[in-house]
C-alpha positions in Angstrom: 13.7 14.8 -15.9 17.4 14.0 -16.6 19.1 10.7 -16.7 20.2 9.6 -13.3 23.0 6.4 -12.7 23.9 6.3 -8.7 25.7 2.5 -9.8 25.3 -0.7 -9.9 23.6 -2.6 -7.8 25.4 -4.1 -4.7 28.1 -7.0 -5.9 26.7 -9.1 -3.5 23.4 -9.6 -5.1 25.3 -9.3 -8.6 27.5 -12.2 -7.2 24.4 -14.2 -6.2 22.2 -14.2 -9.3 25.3 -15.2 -11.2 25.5 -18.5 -9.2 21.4 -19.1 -10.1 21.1 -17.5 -13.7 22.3 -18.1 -16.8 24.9 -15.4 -18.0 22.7 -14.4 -20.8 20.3 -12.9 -18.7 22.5 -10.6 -16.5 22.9 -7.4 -18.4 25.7 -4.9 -16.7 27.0 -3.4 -19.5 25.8 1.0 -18.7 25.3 1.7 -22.7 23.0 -1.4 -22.7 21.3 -0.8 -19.7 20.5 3.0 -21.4 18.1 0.7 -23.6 15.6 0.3 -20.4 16.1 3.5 -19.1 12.4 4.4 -19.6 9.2 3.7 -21.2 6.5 5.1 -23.3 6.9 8.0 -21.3 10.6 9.1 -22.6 11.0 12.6 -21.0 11.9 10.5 -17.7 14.9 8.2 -18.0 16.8 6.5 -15.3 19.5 4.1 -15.7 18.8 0.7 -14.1 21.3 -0.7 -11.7 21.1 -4.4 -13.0 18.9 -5.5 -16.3 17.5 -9.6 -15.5 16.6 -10.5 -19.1 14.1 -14.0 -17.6 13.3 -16.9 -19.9 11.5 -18.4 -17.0 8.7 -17.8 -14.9 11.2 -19.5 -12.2 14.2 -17.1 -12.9 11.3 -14.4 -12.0 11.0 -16.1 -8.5 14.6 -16.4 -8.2 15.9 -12.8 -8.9 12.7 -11.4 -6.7 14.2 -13.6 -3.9 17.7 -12.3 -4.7 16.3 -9.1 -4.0 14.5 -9.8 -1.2 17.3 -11.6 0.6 19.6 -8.3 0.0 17.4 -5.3 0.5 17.4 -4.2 -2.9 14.5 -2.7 -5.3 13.3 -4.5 -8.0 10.8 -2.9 -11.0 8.9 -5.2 -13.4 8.8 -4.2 -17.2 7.4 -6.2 -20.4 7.3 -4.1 -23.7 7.8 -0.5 -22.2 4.7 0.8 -24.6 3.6 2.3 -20.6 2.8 6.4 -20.8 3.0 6.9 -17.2 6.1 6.3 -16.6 5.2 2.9 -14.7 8.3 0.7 -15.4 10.7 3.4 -15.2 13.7 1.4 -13.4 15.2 2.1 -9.8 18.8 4.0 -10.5 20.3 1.2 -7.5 17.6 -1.7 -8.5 16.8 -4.6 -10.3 15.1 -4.4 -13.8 13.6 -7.5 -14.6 12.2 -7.8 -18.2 9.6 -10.5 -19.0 9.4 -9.8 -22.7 11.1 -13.3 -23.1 7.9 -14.8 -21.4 5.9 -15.1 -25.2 4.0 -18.1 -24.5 0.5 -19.2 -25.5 0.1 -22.2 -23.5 -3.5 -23.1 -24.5 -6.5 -21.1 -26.0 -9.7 -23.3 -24.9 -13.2 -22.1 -26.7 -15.2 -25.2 -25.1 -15.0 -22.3 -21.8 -13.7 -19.2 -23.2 -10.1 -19.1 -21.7 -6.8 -18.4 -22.4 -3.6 -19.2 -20.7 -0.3 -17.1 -21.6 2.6 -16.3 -20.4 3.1 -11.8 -19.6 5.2 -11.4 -22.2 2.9 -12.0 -24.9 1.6 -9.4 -27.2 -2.0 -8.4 -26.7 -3.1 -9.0 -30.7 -2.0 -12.0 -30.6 -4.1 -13.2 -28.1 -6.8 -12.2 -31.0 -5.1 -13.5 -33.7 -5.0 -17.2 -31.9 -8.8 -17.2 -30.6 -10.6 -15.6 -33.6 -10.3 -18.7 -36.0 -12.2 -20.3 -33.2 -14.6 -17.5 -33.0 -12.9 -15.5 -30.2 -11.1 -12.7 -29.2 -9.5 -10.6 -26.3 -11.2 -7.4 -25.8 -9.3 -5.2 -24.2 -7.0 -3.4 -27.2 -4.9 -0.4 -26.5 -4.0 1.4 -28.6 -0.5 0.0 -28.5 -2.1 -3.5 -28.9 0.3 -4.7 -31.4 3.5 -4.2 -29.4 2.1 -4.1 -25.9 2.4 -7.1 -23.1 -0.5 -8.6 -21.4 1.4 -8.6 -17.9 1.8 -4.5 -18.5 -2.1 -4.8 -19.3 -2.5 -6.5 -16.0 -0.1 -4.0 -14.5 -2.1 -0.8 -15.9 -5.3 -2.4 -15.8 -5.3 -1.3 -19.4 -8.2 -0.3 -21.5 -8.8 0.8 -25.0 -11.4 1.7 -27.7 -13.8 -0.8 -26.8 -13.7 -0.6 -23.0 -17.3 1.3 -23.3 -18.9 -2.1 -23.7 -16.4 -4.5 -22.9 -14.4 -3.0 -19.9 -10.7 -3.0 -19.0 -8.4 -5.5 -18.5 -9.6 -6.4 -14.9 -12.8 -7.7 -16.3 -11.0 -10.2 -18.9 -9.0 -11.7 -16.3 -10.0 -14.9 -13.7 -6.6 -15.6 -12.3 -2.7 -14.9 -12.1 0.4 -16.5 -11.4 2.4 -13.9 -9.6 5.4 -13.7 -7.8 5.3 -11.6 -4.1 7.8 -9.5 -3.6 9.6 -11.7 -1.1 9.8 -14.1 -4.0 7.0 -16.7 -3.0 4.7 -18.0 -6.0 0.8 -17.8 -6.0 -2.3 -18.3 -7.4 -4.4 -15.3 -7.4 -8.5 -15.8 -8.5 -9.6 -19.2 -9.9 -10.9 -20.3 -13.4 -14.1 -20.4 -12.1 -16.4 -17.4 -12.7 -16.4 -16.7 -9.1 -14.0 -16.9 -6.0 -14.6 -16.6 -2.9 -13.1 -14.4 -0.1 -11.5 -11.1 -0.5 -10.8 -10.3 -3.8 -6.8 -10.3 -4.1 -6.8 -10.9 -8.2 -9.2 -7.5 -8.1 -6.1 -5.6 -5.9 -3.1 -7.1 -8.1 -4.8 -5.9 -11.2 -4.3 -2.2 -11.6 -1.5 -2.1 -9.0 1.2 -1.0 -11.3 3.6 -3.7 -10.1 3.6 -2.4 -6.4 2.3 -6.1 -5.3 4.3 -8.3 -7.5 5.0 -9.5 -10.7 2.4 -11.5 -12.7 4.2 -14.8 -14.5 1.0 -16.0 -16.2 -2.2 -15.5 -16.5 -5.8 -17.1 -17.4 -7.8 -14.9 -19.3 -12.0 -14.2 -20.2 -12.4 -14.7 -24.0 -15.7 -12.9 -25.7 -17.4 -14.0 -28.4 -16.8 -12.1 -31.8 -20.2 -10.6 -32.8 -22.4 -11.6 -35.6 -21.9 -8.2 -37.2 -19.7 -5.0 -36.7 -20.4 -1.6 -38.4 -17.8 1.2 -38.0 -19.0 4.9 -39.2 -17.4 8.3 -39.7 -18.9 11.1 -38.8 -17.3 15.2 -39.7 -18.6 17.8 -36.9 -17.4 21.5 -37.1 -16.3 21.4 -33.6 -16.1 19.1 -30.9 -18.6 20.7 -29.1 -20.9 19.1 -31.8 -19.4 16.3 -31.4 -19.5 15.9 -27.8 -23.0 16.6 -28.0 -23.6 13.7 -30.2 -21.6 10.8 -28.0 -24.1 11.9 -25.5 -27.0 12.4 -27.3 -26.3 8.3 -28.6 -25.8 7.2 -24.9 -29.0 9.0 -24.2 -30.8 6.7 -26.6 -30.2 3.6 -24.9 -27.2 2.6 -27.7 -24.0 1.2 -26.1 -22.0 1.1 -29.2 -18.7 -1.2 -29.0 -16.3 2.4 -29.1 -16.9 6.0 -29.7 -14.0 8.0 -30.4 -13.7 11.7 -30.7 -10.2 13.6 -32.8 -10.1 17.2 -33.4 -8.9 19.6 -35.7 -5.0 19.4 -34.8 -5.0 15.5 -33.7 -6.8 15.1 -37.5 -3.8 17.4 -39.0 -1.2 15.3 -37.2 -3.3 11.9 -38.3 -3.5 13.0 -42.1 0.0 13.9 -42.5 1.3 10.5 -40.8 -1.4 7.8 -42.7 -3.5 9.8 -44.5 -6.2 8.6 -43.3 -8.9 10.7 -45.3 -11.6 12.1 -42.8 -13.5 15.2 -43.8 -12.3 17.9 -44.6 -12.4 20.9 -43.0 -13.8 19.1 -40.0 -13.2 20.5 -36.3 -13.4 17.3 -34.9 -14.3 14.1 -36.1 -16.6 11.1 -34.4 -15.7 7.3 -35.0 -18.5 4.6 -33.9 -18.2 1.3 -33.8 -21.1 -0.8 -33.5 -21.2 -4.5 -32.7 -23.6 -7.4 -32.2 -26.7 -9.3 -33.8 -26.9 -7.9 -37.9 -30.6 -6.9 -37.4 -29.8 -4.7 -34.1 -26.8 -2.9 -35.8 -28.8 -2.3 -38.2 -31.1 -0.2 -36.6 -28.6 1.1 -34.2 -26.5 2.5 -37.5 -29.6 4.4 -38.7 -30.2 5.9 -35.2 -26.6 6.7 -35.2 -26.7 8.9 -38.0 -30.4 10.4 -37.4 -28.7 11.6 -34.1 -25.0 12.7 -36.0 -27.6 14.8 -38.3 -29.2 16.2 -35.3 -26.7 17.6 -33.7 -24.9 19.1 -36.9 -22.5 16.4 -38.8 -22.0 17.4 -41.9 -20.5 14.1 -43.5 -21.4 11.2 -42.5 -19.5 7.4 -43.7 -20.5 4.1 -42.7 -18.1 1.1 -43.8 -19.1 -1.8 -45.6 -16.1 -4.1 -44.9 -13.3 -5.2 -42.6 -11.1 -2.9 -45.3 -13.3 -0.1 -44.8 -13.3 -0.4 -41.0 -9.3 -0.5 -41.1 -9.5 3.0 -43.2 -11.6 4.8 -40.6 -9.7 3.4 -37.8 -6.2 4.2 -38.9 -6.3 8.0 -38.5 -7.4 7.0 -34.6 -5.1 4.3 -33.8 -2.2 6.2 -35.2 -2.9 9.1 -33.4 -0.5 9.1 -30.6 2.7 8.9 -33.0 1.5 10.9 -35.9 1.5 14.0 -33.2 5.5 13.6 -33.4 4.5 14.9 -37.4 3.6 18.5 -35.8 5.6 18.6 -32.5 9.2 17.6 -31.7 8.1 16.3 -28.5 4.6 15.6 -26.2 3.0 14.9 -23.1 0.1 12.2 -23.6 -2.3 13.6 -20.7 -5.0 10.6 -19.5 -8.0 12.4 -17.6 -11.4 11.3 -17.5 -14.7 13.5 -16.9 -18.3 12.6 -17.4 -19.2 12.5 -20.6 -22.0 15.0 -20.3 -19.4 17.4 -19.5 -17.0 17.5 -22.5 -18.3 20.5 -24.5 -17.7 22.3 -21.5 -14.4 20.4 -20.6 -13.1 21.2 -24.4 -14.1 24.5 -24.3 -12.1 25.2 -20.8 -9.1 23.0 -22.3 -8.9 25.3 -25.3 -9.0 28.9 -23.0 -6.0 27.1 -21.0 -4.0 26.2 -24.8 -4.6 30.3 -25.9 -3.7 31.6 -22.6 -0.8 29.5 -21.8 0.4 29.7 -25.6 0.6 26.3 -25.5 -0.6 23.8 -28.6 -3.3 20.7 -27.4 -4.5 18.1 -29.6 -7.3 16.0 -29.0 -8.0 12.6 -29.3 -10.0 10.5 -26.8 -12.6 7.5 -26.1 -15.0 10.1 -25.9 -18.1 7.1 -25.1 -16.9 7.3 -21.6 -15.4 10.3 -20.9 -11.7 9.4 -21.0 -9.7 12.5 -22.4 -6.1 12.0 -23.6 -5.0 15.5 -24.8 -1.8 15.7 -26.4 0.5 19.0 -25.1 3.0 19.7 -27.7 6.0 21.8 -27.0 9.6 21.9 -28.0 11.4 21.1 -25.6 14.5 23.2 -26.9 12.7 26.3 -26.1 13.6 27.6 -22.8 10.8 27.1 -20.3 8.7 25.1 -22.5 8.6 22.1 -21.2 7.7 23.5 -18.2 4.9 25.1 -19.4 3.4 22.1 -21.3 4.0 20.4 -17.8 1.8 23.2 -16.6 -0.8 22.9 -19.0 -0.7 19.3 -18.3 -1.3 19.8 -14.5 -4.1 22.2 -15.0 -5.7 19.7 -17.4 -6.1 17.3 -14.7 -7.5 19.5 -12.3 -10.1 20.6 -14.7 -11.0 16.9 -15.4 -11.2 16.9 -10.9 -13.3 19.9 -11.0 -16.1 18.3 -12.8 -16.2 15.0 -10.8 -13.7 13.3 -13.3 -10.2 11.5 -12.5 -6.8 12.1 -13.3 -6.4 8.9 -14.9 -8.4 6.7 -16.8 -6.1 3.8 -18.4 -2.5 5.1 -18.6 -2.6 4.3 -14.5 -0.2 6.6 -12.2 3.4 5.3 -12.4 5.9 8.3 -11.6 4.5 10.9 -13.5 0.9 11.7 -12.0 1.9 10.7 -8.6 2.2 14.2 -7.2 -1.8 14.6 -8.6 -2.8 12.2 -6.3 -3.3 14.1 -3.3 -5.9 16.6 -5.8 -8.3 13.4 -5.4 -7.7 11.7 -2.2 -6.9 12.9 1.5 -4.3 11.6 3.2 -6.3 9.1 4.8 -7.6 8.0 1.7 -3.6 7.6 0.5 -2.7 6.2 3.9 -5.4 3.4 3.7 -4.3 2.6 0.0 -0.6 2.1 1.2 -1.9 -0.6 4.7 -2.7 -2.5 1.4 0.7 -2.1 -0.3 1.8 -2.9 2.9 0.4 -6.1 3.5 2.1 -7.1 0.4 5.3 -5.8 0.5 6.2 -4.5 3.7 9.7 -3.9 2.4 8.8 -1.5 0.1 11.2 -3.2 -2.8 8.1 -3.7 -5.8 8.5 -0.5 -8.0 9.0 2.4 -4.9 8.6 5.9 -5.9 5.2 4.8 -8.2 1.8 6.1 -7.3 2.0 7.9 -4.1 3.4 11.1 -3.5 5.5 10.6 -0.9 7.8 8.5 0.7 5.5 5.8 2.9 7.6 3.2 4.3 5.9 0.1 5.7 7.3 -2.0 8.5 5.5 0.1 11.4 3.0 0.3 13.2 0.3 2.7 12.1 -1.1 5.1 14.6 -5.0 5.5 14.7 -6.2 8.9 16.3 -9.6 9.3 16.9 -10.2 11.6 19.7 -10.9 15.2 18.2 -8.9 16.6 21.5 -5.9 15.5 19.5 -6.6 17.4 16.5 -3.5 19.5 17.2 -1.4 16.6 17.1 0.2 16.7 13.2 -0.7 13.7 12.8 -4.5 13.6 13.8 -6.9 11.8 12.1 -4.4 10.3 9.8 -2.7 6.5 9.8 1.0 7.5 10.5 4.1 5.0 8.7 
């Protein structure tokens, strides 16, 4: 996890873009390429060979086709908020940053769309639709800094994916460029589009296919009413039970977040945000729709909290009140640096029926290992994001948190879960992907990759394991008499 610089990129393709792109854009100095050596994900750092700064959706297409005419790797980034270590640059490659891409071309309520450009910020997709009685749902956490085309990249979720789904759900089409520098249209504005479903593959692929220079989006209604409450458990077995017990009961409430005892520390020192004290974990609800359904659903809420052993319970009566509750949660991932010098954000998902036990098995590994895990997750669906703190001045700490972090993910494969649920694959989590998919599985995934980019030059390294090249032929064995054969049974590159 050290910095790595193997050079520039060749002077040939150096030479080339400077006869198609403004100066401006070209960044070669090493100290200011250091800026983009990583994202969220900050314990892996490479220094890019070339930084393309675009101000167009054409000088996209133009560098990509740089690239494509010189052999060289090219990685996609917008605002770098990623945790999986997604945009992390390509030591001889191309960086090509579309932060500079921040326009809102048109919001249109008549059909519920909006058109932008990927460099805008997800709020203020929001921020332009609500005074027409919109808004985008998908909100990361890191909505207020993050980049729709990262969204698209990550297939990004949020508090309020539980009702509302991620980021593929809110999109109907894409402007992307292929990685041998062609333009398309992926989808339609229509609610439907037929043929195979390309927009579906783009979305979620991490940059591997291409990078998305605009794209139309699904607006949702804002609701009639919204009712956020707080409810103090003494452990997060309680409050596990609860999320479930509220599924159980036919509510799908907008979010339901769970925080325990150490994420609340971190939270309260940061913002103090005020939740109970002396709670184990706490439970955040959010419900949404017509007044007289929240209504009801509020009181059912809190029967069911009650039930299952909250001991405060706080419902808010305004948008001021909502903010409070929710700024412990949405600070959560930064107020950890308050208790730790550094952290590994973890993004696992199990069912939800399974998180008392999950928690329980999470806490053994922390004791055992000696290792410190806070917890703070969209506990509604099952998506864990435990927070492994170490200091990574310790010797052979940070190889233990990476430990810890591994055997996190196999617990959330043990009980039917994933080893991601929104912070996608990048180059962290690729070595987990063999844990929950066979090589045939992988080797399928990459004929896809392949029909794409059969140069292998959008973002190599991310999501699979291994080096798998495209370009030939795959091999299909069938016969079992050829089971001795290495590669039996499996699509050889």
């Amino acid at each position: 996890m050290t910095r790595t610089d193997h050079g520039s990129t060749t002077s040939a393709l150096l030479e080339d873009l400077r006869g198609s792109l403004p100066p401006h854009t070209l960044v070669t100095d090493p100290s200011e390429r250091d800026t983009y050596a990583c994202d969220g994900l900050a314990a892996y750092r490479v220094r890019p060979g070339l930084v393309v700064l675009v101000d167009t959706a054409e000088q996209v297409a133009t560098t990509v086709q740089a690239c494509a005419r010189h052999r060289v790797p090219f990685v996609a980034r917008g605002s770098g908020t990623g945790l999986s270590g997604g945009a992390l640059p390509h030591a001889d490659g191309v960086l090509i940053v579309t932060s500079r891409l921040r326009t809102l071309h048109e919001v249109r309520a008549e059909d519920q769309r909006a058109v932008v450009d990927p460099g805008v910020i997800n709020l203020e997709v929001s921020k332009a639709a609500n005074p027409l009685g919109y808004y985008f749902a998908p909100d990361p956490s890191s909505q207020q800094i993050c980049s729709i085309g990262g969204n698209v990249a990550e297939n990004s979720g949020g508090a309020h994916c539980l009702k509302y789904g991620f980021t593929a759900g809110h999109v109907l089409s894409l402007d992307v460029v292929t990685p041998d520098g062609e333009t398309v249209t992926l989808g339609t504005e229509a609610p439907d589009a037929p043929g195979y479903d390309l927009l579906g593959a783009f979305v979620g692929s991490e940059g591997t296919l291409g990078v998305a220079t605009r794209a139309t989006l699904r607006l949702t209604r804002l609701p009639e009413e919204v009712r956020t409450c707080l409810a103090g458990f003494a452990s997060t077995d309680e409050a596990g039970g609860a999320t479930s017990a509220i599924i159980a009961d036919g509510i799908v409430p907008a979010a339901i977040e769970i925080m325990d005892a150490l994420a609340i520390e971190a939270a309260e020192e940061a913002v103090s945000c005020g939740y109970p004290e002396g709670a184990g974990a706490v439970l955040v609800v959010e419900l949404d729709g017509p007044a007289v359904e929240v209504a009801q659903e509020l009181e059912r809420v809190q029967r069911i909290c009650a039930d299952h052993g909250c001991f405060e319970f706080r419902a808010a009566e305004d948008a001021a009140e909502r903010a409070e509750i929710w700024k412990g949660r949405k600070s959560a991932f930064a107020a950890v640096g308050r208790i730790s010098p550094d952290y590994i954000v973890q993004d696992g998902v199990v069912p939800r029926t399974s998180l008392p036990e999950v928690l329980r098995e999470m806490g053994r590994i922390s004791r055992e290992r000696g290792v410190r895990v806070a917890n703070v997750f969209h506990a509604g669906d099952g998506n864990l994001h435990p927070l492994v703190l170490f200091d990574a001045s310790e010797d052979g700490a940070t190889e233990r948190a990476e430990e810890v972090s591994g055997m996190i993910l196999d617990l959330c494969i043990e009980h039917g879960g994933s080893i991601t649920g929104e912070h996608g694959v990048g180059a962290d989590k690729a070595r987990y992907m063999p844990r929950m998919f066979s090589d045939e599985d992988l080797d399928t995934m990459q004929l896809v990759r392949c029909a794409f980019d059969p140069e292998h030059l959008a973002n190599p390294g991310k999501i699979y394991p291994t080096p798998r090249m495209c370009g030939e032929r795959p091999r299909l064995v069938h016969s079992a008499d050829e089971a001795a054969d290495p590669g039996a049974g499996a699509l050889v590159f």
